[in-house]
N, C-alpha and C positions, 0 to 999 in steps of 0.2 A: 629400756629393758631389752634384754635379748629375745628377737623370735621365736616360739617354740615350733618345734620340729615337726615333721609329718613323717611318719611312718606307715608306711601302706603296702600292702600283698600284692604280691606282682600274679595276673593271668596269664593264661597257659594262651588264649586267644581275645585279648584289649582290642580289638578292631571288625570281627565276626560276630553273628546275633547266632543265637542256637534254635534252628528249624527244622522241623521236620527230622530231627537225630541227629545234624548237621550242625558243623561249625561253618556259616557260609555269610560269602560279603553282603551287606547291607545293599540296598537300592540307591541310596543318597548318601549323601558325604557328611551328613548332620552331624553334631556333636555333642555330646552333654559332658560340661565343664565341670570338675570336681572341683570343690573349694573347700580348704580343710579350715572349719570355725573357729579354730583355736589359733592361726596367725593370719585368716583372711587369706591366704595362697591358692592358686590351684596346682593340684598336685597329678592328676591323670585327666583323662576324658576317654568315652567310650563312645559306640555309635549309636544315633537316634534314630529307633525304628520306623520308617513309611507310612503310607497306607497301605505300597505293595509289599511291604514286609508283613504288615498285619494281613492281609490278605491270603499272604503263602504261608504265616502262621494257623490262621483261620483251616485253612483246607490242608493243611497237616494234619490237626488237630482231627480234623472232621475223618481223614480216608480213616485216621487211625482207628477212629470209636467204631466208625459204620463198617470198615473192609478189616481190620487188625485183629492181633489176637487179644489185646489185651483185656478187654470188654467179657472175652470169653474164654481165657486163665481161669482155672481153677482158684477160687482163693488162697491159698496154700505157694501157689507160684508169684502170685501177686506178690504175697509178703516178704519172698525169698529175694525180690527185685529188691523190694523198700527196705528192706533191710542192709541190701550190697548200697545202696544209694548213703545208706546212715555211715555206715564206713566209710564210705567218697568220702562224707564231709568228718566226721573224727581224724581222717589224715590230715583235713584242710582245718585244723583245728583254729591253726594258731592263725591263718590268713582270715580267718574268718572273724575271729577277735579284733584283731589289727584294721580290719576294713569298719568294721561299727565305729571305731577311739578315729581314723580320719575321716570318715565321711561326715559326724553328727559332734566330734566330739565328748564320745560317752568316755569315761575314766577308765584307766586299762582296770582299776580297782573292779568297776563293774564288768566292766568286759572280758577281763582273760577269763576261760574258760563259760563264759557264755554261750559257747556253743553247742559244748553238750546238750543242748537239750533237743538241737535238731536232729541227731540219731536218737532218743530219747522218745520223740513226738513220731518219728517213723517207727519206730520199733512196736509204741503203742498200737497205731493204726494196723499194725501188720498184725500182732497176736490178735486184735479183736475181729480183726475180717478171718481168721482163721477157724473162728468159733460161734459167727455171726449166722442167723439165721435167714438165708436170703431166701428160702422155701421152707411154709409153714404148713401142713394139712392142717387145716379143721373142718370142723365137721359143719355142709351145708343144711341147712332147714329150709330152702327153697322147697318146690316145686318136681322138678325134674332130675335134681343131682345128687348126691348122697357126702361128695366131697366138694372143699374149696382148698386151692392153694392160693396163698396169699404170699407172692412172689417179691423178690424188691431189687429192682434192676434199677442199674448206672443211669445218671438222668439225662449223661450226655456229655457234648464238651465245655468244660468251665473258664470261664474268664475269670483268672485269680490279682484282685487287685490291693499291694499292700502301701500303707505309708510307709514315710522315711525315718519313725521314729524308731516300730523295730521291725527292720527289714529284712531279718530270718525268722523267727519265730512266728511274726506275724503271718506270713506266707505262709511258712510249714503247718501252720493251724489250720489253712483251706488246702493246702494239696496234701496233705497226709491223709486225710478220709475221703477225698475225692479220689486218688490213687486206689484205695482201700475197697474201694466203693465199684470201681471197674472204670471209671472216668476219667479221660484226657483232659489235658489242662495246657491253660497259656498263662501263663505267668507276664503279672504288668505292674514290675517294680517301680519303686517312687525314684524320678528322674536324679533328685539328691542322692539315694541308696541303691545303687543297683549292682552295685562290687558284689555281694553276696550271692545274687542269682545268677551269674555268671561262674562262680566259684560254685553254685548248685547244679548248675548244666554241665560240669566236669564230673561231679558226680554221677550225675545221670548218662553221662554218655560211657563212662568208666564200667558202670552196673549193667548196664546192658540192654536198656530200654529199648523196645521195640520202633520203629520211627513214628515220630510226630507225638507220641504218647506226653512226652510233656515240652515244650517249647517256651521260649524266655522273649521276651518282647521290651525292652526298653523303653515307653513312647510317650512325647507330651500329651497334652489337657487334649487337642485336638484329633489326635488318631488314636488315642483312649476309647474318645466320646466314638470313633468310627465301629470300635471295639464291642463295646458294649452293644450294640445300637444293631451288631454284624447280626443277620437270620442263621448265619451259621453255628450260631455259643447258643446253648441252651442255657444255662444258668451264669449269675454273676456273682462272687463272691469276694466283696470289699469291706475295708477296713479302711475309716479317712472320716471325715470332718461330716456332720448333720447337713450340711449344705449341700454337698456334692454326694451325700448319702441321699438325700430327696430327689435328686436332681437323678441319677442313675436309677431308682425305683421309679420313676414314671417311665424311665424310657423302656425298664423292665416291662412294665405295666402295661405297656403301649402294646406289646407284640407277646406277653402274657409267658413271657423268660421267667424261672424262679431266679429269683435271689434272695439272700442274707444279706443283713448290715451290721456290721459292728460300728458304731457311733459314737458321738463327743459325751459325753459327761461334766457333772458339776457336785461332785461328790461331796457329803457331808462326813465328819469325823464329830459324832456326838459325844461329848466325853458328860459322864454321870457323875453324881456328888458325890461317888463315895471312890472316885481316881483321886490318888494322891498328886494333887497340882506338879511337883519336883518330877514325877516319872513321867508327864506328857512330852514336855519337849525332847527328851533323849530320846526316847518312841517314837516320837512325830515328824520332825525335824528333819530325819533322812527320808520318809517319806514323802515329805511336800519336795524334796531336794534331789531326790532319784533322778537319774538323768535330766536333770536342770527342769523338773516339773513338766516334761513334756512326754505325760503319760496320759488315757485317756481318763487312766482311775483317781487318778490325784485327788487326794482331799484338799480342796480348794477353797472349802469354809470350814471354818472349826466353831461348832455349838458349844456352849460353854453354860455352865449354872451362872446365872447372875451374881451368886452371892459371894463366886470365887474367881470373879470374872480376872481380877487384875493379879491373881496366884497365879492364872493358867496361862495366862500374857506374861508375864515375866516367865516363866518356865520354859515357854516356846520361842519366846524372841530372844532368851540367849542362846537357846541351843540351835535356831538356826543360824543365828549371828556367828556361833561359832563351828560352821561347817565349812570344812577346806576348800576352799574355790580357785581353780589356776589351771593349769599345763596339764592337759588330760594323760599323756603320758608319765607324769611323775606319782609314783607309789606313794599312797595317804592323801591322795586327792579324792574327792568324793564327789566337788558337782564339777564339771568343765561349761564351757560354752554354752549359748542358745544355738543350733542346730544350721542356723542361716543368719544370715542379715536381717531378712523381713520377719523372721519370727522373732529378733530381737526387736525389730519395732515396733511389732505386735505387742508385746509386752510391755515395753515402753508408754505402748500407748494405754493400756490400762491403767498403767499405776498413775498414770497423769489424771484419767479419769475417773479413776477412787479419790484424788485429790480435790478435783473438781466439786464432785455429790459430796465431798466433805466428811469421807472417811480420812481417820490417820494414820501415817506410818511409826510404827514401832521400833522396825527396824527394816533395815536395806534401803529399798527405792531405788536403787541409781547403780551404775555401775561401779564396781570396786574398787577402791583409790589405786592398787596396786598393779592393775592390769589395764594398761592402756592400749593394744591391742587384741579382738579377738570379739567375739560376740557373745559378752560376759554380763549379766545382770544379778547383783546380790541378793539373795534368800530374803524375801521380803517377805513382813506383816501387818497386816490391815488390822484396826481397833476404830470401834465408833461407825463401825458398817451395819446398815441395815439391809434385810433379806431383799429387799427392794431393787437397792444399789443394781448398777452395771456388774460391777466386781463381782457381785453373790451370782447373778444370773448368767453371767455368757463364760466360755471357758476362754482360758485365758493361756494356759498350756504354756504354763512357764513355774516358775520357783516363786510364786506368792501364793496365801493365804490369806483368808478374812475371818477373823473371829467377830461370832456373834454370839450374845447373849442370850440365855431363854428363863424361865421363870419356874418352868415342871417340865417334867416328858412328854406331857400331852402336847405342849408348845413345842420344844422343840421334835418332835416327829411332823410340826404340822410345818412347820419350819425348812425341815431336810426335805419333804414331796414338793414344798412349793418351789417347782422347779420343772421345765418343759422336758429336762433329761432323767434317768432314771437307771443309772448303770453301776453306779457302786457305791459304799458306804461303810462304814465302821462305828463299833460304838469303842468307846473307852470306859471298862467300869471291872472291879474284881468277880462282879456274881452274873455266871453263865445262865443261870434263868432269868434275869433284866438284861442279860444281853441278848439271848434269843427270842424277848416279846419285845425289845426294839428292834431287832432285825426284821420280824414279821408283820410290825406297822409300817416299815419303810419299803415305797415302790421302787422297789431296784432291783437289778438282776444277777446280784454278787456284795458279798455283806461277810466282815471279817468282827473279829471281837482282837480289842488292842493290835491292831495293825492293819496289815492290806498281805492276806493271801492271796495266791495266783498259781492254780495248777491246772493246766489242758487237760487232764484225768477227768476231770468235773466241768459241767457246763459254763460257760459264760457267756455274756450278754445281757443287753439292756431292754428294760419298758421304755413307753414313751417315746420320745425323738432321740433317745440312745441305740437304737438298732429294733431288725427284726430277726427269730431266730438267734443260735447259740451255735458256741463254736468248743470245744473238746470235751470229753468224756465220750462215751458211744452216743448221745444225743448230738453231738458233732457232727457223726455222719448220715444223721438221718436226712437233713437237705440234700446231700448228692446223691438219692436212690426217688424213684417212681415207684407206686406199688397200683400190682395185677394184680387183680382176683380173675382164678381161673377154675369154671366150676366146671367138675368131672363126675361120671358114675362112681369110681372106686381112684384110692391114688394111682399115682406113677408108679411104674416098678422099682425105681430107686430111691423114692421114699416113702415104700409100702413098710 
């Protein structure tokens, strides 16, 4: 077959780290190889940041918060910046599209205009720091005072770290309320996606940002961990795997840094007796198959009424049997590639392992007769899994599903908790009062009826080893603020 192509957004500076407001040379000669999943190719490489890169990012970051104006803008100026920053990127519309479809292999289906949402997410943070109450009088019953202001100042500079799955939005979810918030930020893209934060630092340098206010940092596992770890970053805000999310909150821990974690998941899709078996898979099918399953919400088990167990198995296993899989640039394709190599044998190695415990495939397993290049695994479904299984319990973060049986609701809600993650969920059923007393027996921190919602407007995040803390709506920005209480005889004159 013939190779599919790579299409990719050319930078303004492919060879420069953005420091300090600067487009300036890197310390080392390092490189991170771009490899586009859909023909195995590398198509650019950019430069891998130091520990003196991190270092000069670190004390940018820092003069900026401690000597800058930004910290101490008016909120009103803040949002006039984030707002010229959202424009940067609605010019860089289309490069910003194009950089998701070669880095990860997302569908231009999903991806073109996928960006809007990053002026979209700025714009939010901007009108709500505009109306946001960062000084509150109320009235003290101490002692001595008669007032307290209850103040909420920028917590500092933030170490912004996102995966490779969505490597703009997921950012833009931590520096739009840290921005918002009066906070510097260093941004530490996933070494796979980092085309997009370098398309973000043109914006920012376009808008007019003050120096060091926010700075892009390329860097492996090793000058991450230098990162995190720096006394210089007060807070750290990651998105990435329960693993490397535990492993970063100790070190948080250690030196008493705040952070957030946004974490892995093992989502259940409970569907109820009275879904009509034919509307699950059309419904379901593009969700387990969204960007080839490698989201953290994925419903990754599907609870099913025993009674109509093998209606909802057939309803689901053709419709994702019959979901487009191929050449992420061509229109009407729905899922492309696994994201890498290793995350296709990550996958791999699951479905081998569902095989094992002696669950069975319905449909997929294996890679598509028709694609013999590229890092392609078919929409696969598990039947004969129990909650027990490998498959029910670790995420797997790819395009498979395990349908399991349950007997009542009580069973399966007891079914969807038994589970060390706790981050999303869906029911399937017509009546929104059985849907909302399943969503409020289920431990998770985001819960849709017949589908998978997703809006930064409203909080998200997980219980349990799915994360700590939430990331958009206004509870989004309350981890990048401190709060003073400051008690006075009478208020301030400016907000008397």
């Amino acid at each position: 077959m013939t190779a599919f192509a790579t299409d990719a957004p050319t930078l303004v500076h492919p060879d420069k780290l953005f420091i300090g407001g600067r487009w300036v040379a890197p310390a080392g000669d390092r490189k991170f190889r771009l490899v586009n999943p859909a023909n195995e190719e590398q198509f650019c490489d950019v430069p891998e940041a130091s520990t003196e890169d991190m270092e000069a990012a670190v004390a940018a970051a820092r003069r900026a918060f401690d000597k800058g104006p930004w910290p101490r803008m008016a909120p009103a100026e803040r949002a006039a910046k984030m707002r010229a920053i959202g424009a940067g990127l609605q010019k860089r519309a289309e490069a910003l599209d194009k950089a998701w479809t070669a880095q990860i292999g997302t569908p231009v289906l999903l991806s073109r205009g996928s960006s809007r949402g990053g002026p979209a997410i700025l714009d939010y943070y901007a009108t709500l720091a505009e109306g946001y109450a960062f000084e509150d009088v109320r009235k003290s019953n101490g002692f001595m005072s008669k007032v307290a202001v209850v103040v909420k100042e920028p917590v500092g500079v933030v170490a912004a770290v996102a995966p490779w799955n969505g490597p703009l939005m997921t950012m833009l979810s931590k520096v739009a309320p840290a921005l918002a918030a009066g906070c510097t930020v260093i941004c530490k893209p996933s070494p796979e996606t980092p085309l997009e934060m370098f398309l973000f630092a043109e914006a920012v340098e376009e808008a007019g940002l003050p120096e060091g206010v926010v700075n892009i940092l390329p860097a492996d596992r090793e000058v991450s961990d230098q990162l995190i770890s720096h006394p210089g970053i007060d807070k750290v805000s990651f998105t990435g795997s329960t693993a490397a999310g535990l492993h970063i909150a100790s070190v948080c821990a250690s030196r008493m840094a705040r952070f957030t974690m946004e974490l892995g998941g093992k989502s259940a899709a409970i569907v109820l007796d009275d879904f009509d078996p034919a509307k699950l898979g059309p419904m379901l099918a593009p969700l387990v198959t969204m960007m080839s399953g490698q989201v953290c919400i994925n419903n990754s088990r599907v609870l099913v009424p025993r009674a109509k167990h093998d209606a909802y198995v057939e309803s689901l296993s053709a419709s994702m049997a019959a979901v487009k899989v191929g050449n992420p640039l061509e229109d009407g394709i729905y899922m492309g590639p696994l994201a890498m190599k290793r995350q296709m044998e990550r996958v791999q190695y699951y479905i081998e392992k569902g095989k094992a415990e002696g669950a069975r495939i319905a449909t997929g397993g294996g890679r598509p007769a028709d694609l013999n290049q590229g890092y392609f695994i078919a929409p696969t479904v598990f039947t004969g899994v129990d909650n027990g299984m490998t498959i029910a319990q670790e995420e797997i973060f790819g395009p498979v599903t395990a349908v399991i049986p349950y007997d009542d609701e009580e069973q399966a809600a007891e079914i969807a908790n038994a589970s060390e993650f706790g981050l999303s969920g869906a029911v399937f059923t017509e009546d929104t009062d059985r849907a909302y007393a399943m969503a409020r027996r289920i431990r998770t921190g985001h819960y849709t009826q017949n589908g998978r919602e997703f809006d930064l407007t409203n909080p998200f995040g997980g219980f349990k080893k799915s994360g700590v803390g939430r990331e958009g709506g206004p509870e989004g920005m309350d981890p990048y603020l401190e709060i003073k209480t400051v008690f006075l005889p009478q208020a301030p004159s400016h907000l008397a």
